[in-house]
C-alpha positions as CSV (number, residue, x, y, z in Angstrom):
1,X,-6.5,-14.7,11.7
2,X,-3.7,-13.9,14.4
3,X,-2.3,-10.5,15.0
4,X,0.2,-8.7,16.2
5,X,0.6,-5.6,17.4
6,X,3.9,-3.3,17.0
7,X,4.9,0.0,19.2
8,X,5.7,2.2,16.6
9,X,3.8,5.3,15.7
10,X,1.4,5.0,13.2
11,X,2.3,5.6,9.6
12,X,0.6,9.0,8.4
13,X,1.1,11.0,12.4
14,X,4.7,9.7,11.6
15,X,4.5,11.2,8.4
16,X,3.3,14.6,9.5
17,X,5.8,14.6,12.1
18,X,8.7,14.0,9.6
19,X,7.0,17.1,7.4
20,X,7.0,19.2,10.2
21,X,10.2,18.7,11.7
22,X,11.9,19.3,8.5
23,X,10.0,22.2,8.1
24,X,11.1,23.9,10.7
25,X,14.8,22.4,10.7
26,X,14.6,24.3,6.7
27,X,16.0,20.6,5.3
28,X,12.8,20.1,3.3
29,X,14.1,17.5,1.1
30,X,17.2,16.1,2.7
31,X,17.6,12.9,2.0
32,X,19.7,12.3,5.4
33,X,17.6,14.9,7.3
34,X,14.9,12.8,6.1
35,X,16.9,9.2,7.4
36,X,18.3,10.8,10.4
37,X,14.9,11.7,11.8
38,X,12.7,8.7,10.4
39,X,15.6,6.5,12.9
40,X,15.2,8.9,15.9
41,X,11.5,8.4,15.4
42,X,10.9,4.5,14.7
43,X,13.7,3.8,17.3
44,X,13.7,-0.3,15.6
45,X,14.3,-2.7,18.7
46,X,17.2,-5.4,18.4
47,X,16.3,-8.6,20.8
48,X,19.4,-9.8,21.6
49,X,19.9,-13.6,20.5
50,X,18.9,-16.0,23.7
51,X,22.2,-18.6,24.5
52,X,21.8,-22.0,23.9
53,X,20.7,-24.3,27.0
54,X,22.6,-27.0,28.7
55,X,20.5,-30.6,28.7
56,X,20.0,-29.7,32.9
57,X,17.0,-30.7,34.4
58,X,15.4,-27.3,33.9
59,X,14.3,-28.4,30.6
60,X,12.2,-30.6,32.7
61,X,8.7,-28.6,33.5
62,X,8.0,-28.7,29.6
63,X,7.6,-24.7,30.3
64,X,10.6,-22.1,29.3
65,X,11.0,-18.6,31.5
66,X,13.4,-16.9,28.8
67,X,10.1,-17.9,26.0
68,X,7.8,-16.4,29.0
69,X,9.8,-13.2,29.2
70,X,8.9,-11.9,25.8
71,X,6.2,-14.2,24.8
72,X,2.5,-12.3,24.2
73,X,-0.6,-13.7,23.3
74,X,-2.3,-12.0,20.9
75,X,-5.3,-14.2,20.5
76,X,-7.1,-15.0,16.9
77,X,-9.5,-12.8,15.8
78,X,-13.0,-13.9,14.7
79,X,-16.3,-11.5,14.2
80,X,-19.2,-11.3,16.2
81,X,-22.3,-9.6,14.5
82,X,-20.1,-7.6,12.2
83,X,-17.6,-7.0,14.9
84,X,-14.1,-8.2,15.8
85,X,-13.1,-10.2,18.7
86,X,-10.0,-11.1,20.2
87,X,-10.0,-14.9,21.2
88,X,-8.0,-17.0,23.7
89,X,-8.3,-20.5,24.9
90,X,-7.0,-21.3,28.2
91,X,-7.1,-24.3,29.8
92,X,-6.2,-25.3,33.3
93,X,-3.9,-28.5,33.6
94,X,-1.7,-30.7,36.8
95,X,1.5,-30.2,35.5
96,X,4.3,-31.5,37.6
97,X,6.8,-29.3,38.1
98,X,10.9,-29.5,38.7
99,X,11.5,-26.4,41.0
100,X,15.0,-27.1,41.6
101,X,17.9,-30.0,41.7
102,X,15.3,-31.6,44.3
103,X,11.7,-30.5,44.6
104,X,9.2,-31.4,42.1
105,X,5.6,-29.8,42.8
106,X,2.3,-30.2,41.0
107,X,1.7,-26.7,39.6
108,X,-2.1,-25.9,38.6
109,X,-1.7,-24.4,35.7
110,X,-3.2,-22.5,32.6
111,X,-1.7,-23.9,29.7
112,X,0.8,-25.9,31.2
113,X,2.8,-22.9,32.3
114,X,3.4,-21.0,35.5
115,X,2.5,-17.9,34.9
116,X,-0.3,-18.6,32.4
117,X,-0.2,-16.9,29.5
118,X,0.5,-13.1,29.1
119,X,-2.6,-12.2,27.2
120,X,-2.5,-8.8,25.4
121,X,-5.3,-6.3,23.7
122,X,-5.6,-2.9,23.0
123,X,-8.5,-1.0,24.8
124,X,-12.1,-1.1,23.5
125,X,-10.8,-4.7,22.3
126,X,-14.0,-7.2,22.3
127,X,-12.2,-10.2,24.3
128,X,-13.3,-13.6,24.5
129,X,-11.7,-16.5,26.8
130,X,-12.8,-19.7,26.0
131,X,-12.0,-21.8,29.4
132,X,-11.5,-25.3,29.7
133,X,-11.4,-27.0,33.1
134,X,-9.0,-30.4,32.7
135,X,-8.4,-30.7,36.4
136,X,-10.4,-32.4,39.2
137,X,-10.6,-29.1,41.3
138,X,-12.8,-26.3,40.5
139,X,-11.1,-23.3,38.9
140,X,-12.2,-20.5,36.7
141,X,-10.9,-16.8,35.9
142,X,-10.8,-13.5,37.4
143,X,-9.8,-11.1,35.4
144,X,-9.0,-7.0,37.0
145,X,-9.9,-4.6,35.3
146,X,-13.9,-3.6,34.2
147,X,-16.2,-6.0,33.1
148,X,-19.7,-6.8,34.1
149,X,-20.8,-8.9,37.1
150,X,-21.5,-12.1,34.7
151,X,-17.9,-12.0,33.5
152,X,-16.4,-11.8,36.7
153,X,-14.9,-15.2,37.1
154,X,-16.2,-15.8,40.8
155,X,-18.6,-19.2,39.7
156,X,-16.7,-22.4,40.0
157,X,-16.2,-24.4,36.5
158,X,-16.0,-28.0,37.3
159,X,-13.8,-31.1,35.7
160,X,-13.9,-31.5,32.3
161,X,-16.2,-28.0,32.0
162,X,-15.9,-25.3,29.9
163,X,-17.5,-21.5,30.0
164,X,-16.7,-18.2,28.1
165,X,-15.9,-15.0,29.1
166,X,-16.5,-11.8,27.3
167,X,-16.0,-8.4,27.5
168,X,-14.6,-5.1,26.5
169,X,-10.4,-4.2,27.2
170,X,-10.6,-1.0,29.6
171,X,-9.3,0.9,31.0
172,X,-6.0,0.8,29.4
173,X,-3.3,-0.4,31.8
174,X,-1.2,-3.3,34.0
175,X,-3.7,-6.1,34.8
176,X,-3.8,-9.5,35.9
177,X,-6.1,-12.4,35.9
178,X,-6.3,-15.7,38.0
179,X,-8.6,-18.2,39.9
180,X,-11.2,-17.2,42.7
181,X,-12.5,-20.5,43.6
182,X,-11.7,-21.1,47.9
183,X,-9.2,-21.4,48.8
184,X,-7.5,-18.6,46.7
185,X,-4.6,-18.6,48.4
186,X,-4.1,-21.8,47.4
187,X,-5.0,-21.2,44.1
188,X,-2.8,-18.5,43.2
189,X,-0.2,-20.6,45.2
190,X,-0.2,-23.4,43.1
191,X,0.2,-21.4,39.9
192,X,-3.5,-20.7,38.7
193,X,-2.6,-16.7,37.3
194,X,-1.1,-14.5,34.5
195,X,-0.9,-11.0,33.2
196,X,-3.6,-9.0,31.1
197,X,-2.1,-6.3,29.3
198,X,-4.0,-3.2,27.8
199,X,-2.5,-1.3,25.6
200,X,-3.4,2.0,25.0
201,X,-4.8,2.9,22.0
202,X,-2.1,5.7,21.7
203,X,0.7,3.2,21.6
204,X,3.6,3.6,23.7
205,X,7.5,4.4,22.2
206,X,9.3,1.0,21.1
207,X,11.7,-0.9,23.6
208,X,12.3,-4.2,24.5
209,X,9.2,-5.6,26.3
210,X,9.2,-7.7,28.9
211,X,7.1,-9.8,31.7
212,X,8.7,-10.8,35.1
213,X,5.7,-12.1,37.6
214,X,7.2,-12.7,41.0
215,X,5.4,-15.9,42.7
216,X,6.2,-17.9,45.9
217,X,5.7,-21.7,46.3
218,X,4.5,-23.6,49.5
219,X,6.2,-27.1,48.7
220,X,4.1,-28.2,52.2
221,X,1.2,-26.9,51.5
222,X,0.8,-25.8,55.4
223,X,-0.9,-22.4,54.2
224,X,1.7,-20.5,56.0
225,X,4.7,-19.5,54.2
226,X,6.6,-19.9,51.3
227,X,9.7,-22.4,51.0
228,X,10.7,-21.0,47.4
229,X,9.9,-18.1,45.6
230,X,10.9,-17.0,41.4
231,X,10.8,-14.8,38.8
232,X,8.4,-16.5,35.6
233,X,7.5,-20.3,37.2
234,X,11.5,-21.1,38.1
235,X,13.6,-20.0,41.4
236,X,16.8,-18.9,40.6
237,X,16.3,-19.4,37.0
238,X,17.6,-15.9,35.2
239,X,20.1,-16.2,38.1
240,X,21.6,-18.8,36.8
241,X,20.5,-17.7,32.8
242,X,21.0,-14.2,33.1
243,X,18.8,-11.9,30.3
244,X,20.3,-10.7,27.5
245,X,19.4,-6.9,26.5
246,X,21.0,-4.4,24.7
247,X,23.1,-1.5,26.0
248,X,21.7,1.8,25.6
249,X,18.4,0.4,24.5
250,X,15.1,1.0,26.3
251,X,13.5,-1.4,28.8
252,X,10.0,-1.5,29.0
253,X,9.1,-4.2,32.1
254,X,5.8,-5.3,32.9
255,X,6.3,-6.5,36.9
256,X,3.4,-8.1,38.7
257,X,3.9,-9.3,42.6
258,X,1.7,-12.8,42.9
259,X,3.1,-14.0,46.1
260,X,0.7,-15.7,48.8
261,X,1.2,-15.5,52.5
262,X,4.2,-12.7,52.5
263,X,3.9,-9.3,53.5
264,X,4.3,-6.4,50.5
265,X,7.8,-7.2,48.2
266,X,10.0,-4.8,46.9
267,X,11.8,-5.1,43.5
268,X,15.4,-3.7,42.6
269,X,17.4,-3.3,39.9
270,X,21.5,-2.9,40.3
271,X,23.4,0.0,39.1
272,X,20.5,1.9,37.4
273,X,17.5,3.7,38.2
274,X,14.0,3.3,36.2
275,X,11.0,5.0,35.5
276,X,7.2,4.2,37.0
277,X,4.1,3.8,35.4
278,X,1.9,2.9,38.3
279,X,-0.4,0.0,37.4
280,X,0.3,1.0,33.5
281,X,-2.3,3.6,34.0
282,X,0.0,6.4,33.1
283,X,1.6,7.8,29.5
284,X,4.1,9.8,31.6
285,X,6.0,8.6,34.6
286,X,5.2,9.5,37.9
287,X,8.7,8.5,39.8
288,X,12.5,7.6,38.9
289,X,13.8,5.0,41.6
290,X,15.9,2.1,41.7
291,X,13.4,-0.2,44.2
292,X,9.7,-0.3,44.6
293,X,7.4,-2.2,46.7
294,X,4.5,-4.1,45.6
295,X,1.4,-5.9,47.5
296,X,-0.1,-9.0,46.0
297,X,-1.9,-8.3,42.7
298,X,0.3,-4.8,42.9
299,X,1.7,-4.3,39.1
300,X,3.8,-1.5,37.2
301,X,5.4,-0.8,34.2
302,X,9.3,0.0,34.8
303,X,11.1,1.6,32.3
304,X,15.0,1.8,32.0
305,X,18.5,1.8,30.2
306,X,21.7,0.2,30.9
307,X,24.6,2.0,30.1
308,X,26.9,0.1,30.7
309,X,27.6,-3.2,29.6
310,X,28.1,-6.1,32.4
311,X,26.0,-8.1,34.5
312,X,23.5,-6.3,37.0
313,X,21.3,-8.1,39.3
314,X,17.7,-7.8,40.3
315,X,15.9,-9.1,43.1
316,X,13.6,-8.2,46.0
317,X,15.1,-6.7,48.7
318,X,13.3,-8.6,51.4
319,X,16.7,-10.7,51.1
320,X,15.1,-14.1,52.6
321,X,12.9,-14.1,49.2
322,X,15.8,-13.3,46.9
323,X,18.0,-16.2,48.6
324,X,15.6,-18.9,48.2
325,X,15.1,-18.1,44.5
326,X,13.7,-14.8,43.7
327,X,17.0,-13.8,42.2
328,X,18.2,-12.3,38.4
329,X,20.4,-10.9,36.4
330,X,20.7,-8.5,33.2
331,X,23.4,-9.5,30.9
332,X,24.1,-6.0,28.6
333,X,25.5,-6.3,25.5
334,X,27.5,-3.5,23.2
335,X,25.4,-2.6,20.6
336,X,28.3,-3.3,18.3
337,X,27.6,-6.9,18.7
């Protein structure tokens, strides 16, 4: 059975809330007391309809950044001696890769995507990742966060091999997973890594949700530098396909820096400032900025509103990373529309 999980505040503390609220407002039984406050509080989130693309050739890598933005994989849920657990298979694939109007690479993948999968859990979650190994390299998966040593993902899975991993969601926060097999550079390079989100079991206020991981591509494989960096598998991709949210309505962006061989990356937003939640691991912001800089593995949560419609790049401001395709934009829509 799949699930999924929604943000909203569960039904009787929303409830109780409601009764006390109008209690001490004195509209005990107002109908539109009653509406005006249940809206306030269940805040519903509108996803803004996704435009239509062209037949260009980034249909070709058979993998889509806008799905990746909001996509989140839930796993099935089986039982283990009376138990429930939270199931995902992952497999890791060659898939070849059109980076731009010239440069085709061989991606190692999970799932045939770069980044893999944004798997998602609430804490004290039972999780179990079924691996499958369809490449000729050794890979596996390391996941952050706390697990024992077993599960740690360091052992190499070999071709056409499969192992399990499981373990309990905690702590509750920003996290990431991806091969450890030497090289790792290499690795995590090529594409071999995703995002682990827990959620808390106190859920956060509704918004738009949202995954940009920044990664960095060494066409020539010298083990030096990058030669073309993106947001979600694609340079220049919401550059050219900007995101469509909605004005006035809240932001909630899981950001996760994956780039190899480059010093620490900052990430900006244009015309607007948002709030951090340093490696998720907080229920109340600790800054309000309109840049922040990240290491590799370094992840937030970044919370905003636009309000004003237009379009409003974001980027790193290391601007030799943002001109060879670490580069966005937000399209903001009236609500009206």
């Amino acid at each position: 059975m799949s699930q999924r999980f929604t943000n909203n505040f569960p039904v009787c503390s929303r409830r109780r809330l409601l009764q006390l609220s109008l209690a001490g407002l004195g509209i005990t039984g107002s109908v539109a007391g009653l509406q005006t406050l249940r809206s306030q509080i269940n805040s519903p989130v509108r996803i803004p309809p996704i435009p239509e693309k062209d037949n260009s050739w980034e249909n070709y890598p058979g993998f889509d950044p806008m799905n990746i933005l909001r996509d989140f994989d839930y796993g099935t849920i089986s039982h283990k001696n009376g138990r429930p657990v939270r199931e995902f298979q992952i497999t890791a694939n060659v898939t070849k890769t059109q980076l731009n109007e010239h440069v085709f690479f061989n991606t190692w993948s999970f799932n045939h995507q770069v980044p893999g999968p944004t798997l998602r859990a609430v804490e004290g979650d039972r999780i179990r990742v079924i691996f499958h190994n369809q490449d000729t390299n050794s890979h596996s998966i390391h996941f952050h966060g706390i697990h024992p040593g077993e599960m740690d993902g360091i052992i190499p899975i070999g071709k056409n091999k499969k192992t399990i991993y499981e373990f309990d969601a905690k702590p509750y926060g920003l996290h990431l997973y991806h091969c450890h097999i030497s090289p790792v550079d290499r690795h995590i390079g090529k594409g071999l890594y995703g995002m682990f989100i827990v959620d808390p079991p106190r859920k956060r206020p509704s918004a738009d949700e949202m995954v940009l991981i920044i990664g960095g591509y060494d066409t020539n494989q010298d083990s030096k530098s990058n030669e073309l960096y993106a947001f979600n598998g694609l340079p220049n991709y919401y550059k050219k396909h900007p995101i469509p949210i909605y004005q006035n309505q809240l932001v909630r962006l899981y950001i996760l820096n994956m780039i190899e061989y480059d010093a620490p990356v900052s990430f900006h937003i244009h015309g607007n400032m948002f709030k951090v939640y340093p490696t998720g691991r907080t229920m109340k912001p600790t800054l309000e900025t309109d840049i922040i800089t990240m290491g590799t593995a370094e992840r937030h949560i970044l919370e905003f509103k636009y309000p004003y419609p237009g379009e409003y790049m974001f980027h790193p401001h290391q601007d030799v990373i943002a001109e060879k395709g670490c580069m966005g934009k937000f399209s903001v829509i009236p609500r009206s529309k």
